[in-house]
BADRENZA-875216 format. One record per atom (N, C-alpha, C): residue in three letters; atom name; x, y, z. Coordinates in pm, whole numbers, plus 50000, padded with zeros to 5 digits. Layout:
N
@type->Ala; atom->CA; c1->X; c2->Y; c3->Z;
...
END
This chain:
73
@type->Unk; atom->N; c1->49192; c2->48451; c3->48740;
@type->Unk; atom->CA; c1->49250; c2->48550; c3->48826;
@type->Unk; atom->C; c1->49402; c2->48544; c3->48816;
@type->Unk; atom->N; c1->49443; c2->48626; c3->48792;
@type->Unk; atom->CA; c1->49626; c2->48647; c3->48819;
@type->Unk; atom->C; c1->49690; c2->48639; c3->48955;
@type->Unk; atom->N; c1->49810; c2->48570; c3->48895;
@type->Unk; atom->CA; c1->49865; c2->48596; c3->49039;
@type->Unk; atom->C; c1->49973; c2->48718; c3->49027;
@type->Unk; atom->N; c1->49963; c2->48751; c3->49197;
@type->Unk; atom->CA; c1->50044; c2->48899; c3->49217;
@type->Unk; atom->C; c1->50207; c2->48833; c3->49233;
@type->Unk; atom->N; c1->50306; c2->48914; c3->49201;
@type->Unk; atom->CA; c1->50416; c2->48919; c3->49197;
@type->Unk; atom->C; c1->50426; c2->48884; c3->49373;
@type->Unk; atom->N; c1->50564; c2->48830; c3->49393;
@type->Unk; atom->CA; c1->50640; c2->48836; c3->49539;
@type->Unk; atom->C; c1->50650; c2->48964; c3->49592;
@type->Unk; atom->N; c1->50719; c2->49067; c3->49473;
@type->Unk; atom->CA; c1->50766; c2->49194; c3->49505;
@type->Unk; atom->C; c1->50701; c2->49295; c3->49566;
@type->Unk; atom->N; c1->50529; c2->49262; c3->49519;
@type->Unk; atom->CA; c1->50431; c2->49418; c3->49570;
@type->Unk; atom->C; c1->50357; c2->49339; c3->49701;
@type->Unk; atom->N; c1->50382; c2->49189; c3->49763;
@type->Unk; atom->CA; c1->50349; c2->49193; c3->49836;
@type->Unk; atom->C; c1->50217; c2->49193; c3->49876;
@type->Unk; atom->N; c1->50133; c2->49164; c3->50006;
@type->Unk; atom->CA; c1->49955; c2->49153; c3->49982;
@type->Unk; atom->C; c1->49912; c2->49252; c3->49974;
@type->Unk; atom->N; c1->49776; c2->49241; c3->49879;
@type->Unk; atom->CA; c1->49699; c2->49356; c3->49861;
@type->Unk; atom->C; c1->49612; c2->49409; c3->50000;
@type->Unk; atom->N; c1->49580; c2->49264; c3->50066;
@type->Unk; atom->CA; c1->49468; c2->49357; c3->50184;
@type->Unk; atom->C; c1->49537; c2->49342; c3->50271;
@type->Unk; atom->N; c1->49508; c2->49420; c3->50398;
@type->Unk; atom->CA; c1->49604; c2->49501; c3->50532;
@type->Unk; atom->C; c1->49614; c2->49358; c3->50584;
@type->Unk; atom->N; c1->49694; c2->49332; c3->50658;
@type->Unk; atom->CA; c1->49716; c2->49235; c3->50763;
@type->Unk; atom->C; c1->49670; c2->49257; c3->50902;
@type->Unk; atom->N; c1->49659; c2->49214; c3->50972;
@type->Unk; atom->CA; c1->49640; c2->49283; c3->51097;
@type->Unk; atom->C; c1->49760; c2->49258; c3->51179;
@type->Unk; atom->N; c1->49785; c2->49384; c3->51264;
@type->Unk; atom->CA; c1->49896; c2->49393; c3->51344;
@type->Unk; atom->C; c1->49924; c2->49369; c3->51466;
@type->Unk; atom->N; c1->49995; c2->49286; c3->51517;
@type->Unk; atom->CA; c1->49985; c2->49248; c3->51663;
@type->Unk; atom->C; c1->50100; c2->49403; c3->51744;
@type->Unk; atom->N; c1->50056; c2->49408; c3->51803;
@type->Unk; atom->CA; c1->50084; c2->49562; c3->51929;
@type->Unk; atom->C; c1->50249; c2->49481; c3->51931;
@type->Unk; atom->N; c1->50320; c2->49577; c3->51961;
@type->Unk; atom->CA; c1->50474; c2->49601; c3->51972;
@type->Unk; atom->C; c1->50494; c2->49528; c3->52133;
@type->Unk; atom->N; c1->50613; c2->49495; c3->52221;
@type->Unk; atom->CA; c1->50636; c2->49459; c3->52297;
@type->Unk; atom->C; c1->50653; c2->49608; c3->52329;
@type->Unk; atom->N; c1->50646; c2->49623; c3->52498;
@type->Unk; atom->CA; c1->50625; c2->49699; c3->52580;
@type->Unk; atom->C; c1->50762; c2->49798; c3->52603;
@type->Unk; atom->N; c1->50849; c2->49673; c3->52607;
@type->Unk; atom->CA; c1->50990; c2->49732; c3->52605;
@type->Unk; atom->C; c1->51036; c2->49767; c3->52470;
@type->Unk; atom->N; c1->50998; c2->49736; c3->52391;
@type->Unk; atom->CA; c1->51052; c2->49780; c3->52231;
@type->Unk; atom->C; c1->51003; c2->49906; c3->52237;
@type->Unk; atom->N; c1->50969; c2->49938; c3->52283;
@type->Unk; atom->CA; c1->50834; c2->50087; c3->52181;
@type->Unk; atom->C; c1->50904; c2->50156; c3->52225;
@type->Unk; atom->N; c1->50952; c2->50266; c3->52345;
@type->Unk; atom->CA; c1->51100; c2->50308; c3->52340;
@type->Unk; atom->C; c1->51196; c2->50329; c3->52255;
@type->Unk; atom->N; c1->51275; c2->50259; c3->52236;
@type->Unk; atom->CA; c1->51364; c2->50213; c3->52155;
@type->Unk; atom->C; c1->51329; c2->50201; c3->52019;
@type->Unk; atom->N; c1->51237; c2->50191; c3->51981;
@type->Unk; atom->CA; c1->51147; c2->50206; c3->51813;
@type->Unk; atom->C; c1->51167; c2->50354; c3->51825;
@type->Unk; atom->N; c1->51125; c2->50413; c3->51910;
@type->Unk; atom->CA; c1->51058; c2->50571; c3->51856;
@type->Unk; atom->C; c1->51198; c2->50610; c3->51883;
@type->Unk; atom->N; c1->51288; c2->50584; c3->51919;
@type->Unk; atom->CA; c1->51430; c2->50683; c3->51939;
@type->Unk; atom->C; c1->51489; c2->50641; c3->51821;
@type->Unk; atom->N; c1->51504; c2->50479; c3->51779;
@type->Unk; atom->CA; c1->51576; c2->50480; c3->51628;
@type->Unk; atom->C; c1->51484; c2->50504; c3->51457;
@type->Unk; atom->N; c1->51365; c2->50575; c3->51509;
@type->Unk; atom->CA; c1->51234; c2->50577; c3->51421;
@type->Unk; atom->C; c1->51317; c2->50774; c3->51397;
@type->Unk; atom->N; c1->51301; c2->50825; c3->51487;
@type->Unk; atom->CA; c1->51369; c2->50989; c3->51494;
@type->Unk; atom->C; c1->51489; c2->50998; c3->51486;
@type->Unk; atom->N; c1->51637; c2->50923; c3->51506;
@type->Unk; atom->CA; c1->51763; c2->50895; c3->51419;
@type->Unk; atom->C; c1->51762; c2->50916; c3->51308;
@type->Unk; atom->N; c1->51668; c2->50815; c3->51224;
@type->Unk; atom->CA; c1->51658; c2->50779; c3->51112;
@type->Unk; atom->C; c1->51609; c2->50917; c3->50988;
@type->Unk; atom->N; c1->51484; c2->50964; c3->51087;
@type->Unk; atom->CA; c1->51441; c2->51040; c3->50989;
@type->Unk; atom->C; c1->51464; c2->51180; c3->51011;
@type->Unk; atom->N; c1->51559; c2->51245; c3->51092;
@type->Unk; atom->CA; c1->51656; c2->51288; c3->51139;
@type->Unk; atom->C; c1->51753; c2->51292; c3->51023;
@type->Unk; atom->N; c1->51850; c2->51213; c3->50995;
@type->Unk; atom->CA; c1->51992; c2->51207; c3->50902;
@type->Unk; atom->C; c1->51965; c2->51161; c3->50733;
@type->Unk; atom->N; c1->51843; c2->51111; c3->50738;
@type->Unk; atom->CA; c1->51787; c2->51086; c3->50589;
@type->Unk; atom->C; c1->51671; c2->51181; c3->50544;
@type->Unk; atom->N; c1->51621; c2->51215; c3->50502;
@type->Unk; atom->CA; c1->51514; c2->51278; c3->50437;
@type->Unk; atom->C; c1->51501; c2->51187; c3->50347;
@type->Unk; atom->N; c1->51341; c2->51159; c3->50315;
@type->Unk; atom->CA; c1->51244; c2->51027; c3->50223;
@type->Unk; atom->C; c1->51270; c2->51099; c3->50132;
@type->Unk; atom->N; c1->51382; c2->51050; c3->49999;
@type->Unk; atom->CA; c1->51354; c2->51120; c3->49867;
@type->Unk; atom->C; c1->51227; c2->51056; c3->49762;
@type->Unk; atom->N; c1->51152; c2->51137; c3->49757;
@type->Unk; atom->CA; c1->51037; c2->51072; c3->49610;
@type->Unk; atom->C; c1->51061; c2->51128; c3->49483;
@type->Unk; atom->N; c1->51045; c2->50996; c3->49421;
@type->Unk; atom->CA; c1->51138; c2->51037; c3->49264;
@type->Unk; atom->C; c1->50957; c2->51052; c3->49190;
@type->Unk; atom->N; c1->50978; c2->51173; c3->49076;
@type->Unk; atom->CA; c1->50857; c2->51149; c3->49000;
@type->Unk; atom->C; c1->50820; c2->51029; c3->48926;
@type->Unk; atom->N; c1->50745; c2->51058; c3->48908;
@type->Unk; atom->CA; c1->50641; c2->50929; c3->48870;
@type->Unk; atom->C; c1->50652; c2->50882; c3->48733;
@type->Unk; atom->N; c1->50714; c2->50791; c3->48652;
@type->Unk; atom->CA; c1->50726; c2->50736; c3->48549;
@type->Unk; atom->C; c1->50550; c2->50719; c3->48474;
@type->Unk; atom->N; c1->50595; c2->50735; c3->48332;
@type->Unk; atom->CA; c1->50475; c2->50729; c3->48263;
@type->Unk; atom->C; c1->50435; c2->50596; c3->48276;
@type->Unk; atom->N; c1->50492; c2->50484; c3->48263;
@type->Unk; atom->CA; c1->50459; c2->50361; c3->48273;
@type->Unk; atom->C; c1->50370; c2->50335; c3->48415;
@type->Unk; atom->N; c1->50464; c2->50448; c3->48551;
@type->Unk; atom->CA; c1->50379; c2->50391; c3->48656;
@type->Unk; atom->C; c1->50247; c2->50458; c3->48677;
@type->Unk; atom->N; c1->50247; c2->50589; c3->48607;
@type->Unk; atom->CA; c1->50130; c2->50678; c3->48558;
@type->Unk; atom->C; c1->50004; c2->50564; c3->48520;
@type->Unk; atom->N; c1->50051; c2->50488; c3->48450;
@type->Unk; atom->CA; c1->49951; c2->50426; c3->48348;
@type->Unk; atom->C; c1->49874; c2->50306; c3->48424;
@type->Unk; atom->N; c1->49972; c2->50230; c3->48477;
@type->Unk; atom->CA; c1->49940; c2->50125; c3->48549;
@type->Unk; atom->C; c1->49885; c2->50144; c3->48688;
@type->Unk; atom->N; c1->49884; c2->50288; c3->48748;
@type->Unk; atom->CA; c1->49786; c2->50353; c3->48882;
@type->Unk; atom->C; c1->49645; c2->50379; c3->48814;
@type->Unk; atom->N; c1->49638; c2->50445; c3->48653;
@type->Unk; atom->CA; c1->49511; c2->50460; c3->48599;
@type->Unk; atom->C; c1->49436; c2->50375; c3->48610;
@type->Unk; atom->N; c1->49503; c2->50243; c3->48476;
@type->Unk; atom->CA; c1->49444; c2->50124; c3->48527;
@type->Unk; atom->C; c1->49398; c2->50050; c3->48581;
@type->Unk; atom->N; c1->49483; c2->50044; c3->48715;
@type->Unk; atom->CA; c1->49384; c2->49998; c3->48843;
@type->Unk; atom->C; c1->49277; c2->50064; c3->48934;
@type->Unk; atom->N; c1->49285; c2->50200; c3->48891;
@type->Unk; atom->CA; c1->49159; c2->50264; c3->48952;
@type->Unk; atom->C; c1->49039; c2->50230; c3->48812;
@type->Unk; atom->N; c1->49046; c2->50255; c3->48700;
@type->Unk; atom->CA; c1->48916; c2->50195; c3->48602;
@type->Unk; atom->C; c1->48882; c2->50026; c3->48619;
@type->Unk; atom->N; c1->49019; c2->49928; c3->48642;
@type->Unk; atom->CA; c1->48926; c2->49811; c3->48660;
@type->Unk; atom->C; c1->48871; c2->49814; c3->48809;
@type->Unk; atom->N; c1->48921; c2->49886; c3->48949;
@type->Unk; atom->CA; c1->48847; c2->49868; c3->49046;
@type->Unk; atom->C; c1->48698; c2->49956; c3->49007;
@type->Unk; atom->N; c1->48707; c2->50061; c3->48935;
@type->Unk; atom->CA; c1->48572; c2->50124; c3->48926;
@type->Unk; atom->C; c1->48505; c2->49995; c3->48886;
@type->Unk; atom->N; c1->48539; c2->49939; c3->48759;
@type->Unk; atom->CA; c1->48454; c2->49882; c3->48637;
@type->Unk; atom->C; c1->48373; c2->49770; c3->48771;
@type->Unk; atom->N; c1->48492; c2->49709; c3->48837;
@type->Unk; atom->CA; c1->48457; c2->49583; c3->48932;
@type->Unk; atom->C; c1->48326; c2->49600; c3->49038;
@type->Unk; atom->N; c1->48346; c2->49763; c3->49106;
@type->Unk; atom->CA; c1->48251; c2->49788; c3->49200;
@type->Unk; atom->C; c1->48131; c2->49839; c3->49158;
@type->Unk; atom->N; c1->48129; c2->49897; c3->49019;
@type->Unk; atom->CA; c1->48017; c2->49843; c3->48967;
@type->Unk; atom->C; c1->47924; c2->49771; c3->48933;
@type->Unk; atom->N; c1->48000; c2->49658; c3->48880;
@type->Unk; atom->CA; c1->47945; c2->49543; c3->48846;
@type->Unk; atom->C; c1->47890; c2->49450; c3->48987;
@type->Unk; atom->N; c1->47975; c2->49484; c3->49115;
@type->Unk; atom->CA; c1->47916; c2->49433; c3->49221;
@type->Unk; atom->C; c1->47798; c2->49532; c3->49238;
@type->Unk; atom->N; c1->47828; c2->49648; c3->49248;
@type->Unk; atom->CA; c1->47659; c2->49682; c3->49276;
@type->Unk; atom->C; c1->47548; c2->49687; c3->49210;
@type->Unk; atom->N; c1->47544; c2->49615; c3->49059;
@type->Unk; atom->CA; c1->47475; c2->49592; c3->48992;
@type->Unk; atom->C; c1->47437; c2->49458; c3->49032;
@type->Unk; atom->N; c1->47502; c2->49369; c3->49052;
@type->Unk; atom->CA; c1->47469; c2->49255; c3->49136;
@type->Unk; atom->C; c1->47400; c2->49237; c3->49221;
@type->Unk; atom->N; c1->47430; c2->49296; c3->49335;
@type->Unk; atom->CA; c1->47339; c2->49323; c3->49414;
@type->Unk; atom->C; c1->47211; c2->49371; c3->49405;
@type->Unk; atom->N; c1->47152; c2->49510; c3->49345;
@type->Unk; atom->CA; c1->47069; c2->49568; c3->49253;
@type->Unk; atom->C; c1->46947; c2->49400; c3->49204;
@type->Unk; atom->N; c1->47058; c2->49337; c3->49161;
@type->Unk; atom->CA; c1->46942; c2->49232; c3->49057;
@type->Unk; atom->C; c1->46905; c2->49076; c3->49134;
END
């Protein structure tokens, strides 16, 4: 098995502990600042990163196959 880079971080969700009571306020006013004076630019998609999204959808196919063939036998 490989190991994943630092950079992309874990693959499965974490679970999230709930915000403090008094923060949440103050989140959602500098959450609407933010996206307010910036607009999210998305840059197109490089062929390289094209390739390597393919990829991981055929080895997860190939994988969940092979588990449900497993199961199956």
């Amino acid at each position: 098995m490989g190991m994943q880079p630092a950079e992309h971080g874990r693959s499965a969700p974490m679970q999230m502990l709930p915000a403090m009571p008094g923060a949440k306020g103050e989140m959602k006013e500098e959450a609407a600042e933010e996206s307010k004076s910036t607009p999210p630019e998305k840059k197109p998609r490089t062929r390289t990163e094209a390739v390597r999204a393919a990829r991981a959808r055929i080895t997860r196919r190939k994988s969940l196959r092979k588990q449900r063939d497993a199961q199956k036998a």
